[in-house]
GUKE-104185 format. One record per residue (C-alpha): residue number from 1; x, y, z. Coordinates in Angstrom, 1 decimal, always signed. Example, Ala and Ser with C-alpha at 12.3 -4.5 7.8 and 13.67 -1.06 7.14 Angstrom:
<atoms>
atom num 1, c1 +12.3, c2 -4.5, c3 +7.8
atom num 2, c1 +13.7, c2 -1.1, c3 +7.1
</atoms>
This chain:
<atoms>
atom num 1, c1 +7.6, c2 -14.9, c3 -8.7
atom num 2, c1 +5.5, c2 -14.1, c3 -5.5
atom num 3, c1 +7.2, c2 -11.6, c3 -3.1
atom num 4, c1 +5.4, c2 -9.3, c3 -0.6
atom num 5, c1 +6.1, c2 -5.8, c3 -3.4
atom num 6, c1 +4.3, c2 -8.3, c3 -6.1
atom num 7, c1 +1.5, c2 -8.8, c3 -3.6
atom num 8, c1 +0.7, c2 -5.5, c3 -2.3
atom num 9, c1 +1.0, c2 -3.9, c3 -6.2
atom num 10, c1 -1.9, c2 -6.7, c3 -7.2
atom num 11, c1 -3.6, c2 -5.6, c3 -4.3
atom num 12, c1 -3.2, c2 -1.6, c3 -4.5
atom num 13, c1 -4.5, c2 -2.7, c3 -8.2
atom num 14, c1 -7.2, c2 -4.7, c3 -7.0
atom num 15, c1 -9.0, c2 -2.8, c3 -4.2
atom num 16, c1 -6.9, c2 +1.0, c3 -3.9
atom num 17, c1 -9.5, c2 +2.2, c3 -1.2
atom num 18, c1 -9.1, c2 -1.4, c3 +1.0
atom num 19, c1 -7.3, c2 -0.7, c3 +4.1
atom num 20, c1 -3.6, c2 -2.2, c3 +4.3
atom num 21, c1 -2.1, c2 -1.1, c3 +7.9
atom num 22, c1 -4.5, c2 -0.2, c3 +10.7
atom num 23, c1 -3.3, c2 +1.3, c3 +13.8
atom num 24, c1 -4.4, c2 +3.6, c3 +16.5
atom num 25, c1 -2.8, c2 +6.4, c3 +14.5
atom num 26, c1 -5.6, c2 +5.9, c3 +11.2
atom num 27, c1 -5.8, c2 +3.5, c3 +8.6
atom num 28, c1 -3.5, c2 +3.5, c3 +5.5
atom num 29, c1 -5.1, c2 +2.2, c3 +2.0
atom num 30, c1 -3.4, c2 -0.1, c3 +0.1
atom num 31, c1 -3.7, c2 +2.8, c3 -2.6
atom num 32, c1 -1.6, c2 +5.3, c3 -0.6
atom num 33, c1 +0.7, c2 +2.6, c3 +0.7
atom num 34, c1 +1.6, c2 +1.9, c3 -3.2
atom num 35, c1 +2.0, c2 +5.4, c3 -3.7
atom num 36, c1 +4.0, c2 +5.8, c3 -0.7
atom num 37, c1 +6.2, c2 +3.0, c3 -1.8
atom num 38, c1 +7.0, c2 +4.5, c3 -5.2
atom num 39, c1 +7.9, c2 +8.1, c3 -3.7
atom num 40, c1 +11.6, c2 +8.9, c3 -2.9
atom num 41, c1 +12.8, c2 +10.7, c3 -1.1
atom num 42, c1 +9.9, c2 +10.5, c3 +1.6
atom num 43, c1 +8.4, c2 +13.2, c3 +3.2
</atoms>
């Protein structure tokens, strides 16, 4: 089954240094966003 937390997991696999979210505050990899996902409680 396909869902967007499948997706992004394949892709933090896939390319870790490939940026996920860009904004006009910096650039989040999907390597850190998986990382930031699996963290609790967040910072």
């Amino acid at each position: 089954m396909l869902n967007l937390a499948v997706i992004l997991r394949e892709s933090a696999t896939a390319r870790p240094g490939a940026p996920a979210i860009l904004s006009d505050q910096g650039v989040i990899t999907y390597g850190e966003l998986d990382a930031r996902s699996t963290r609790w409680p967040p910072p």
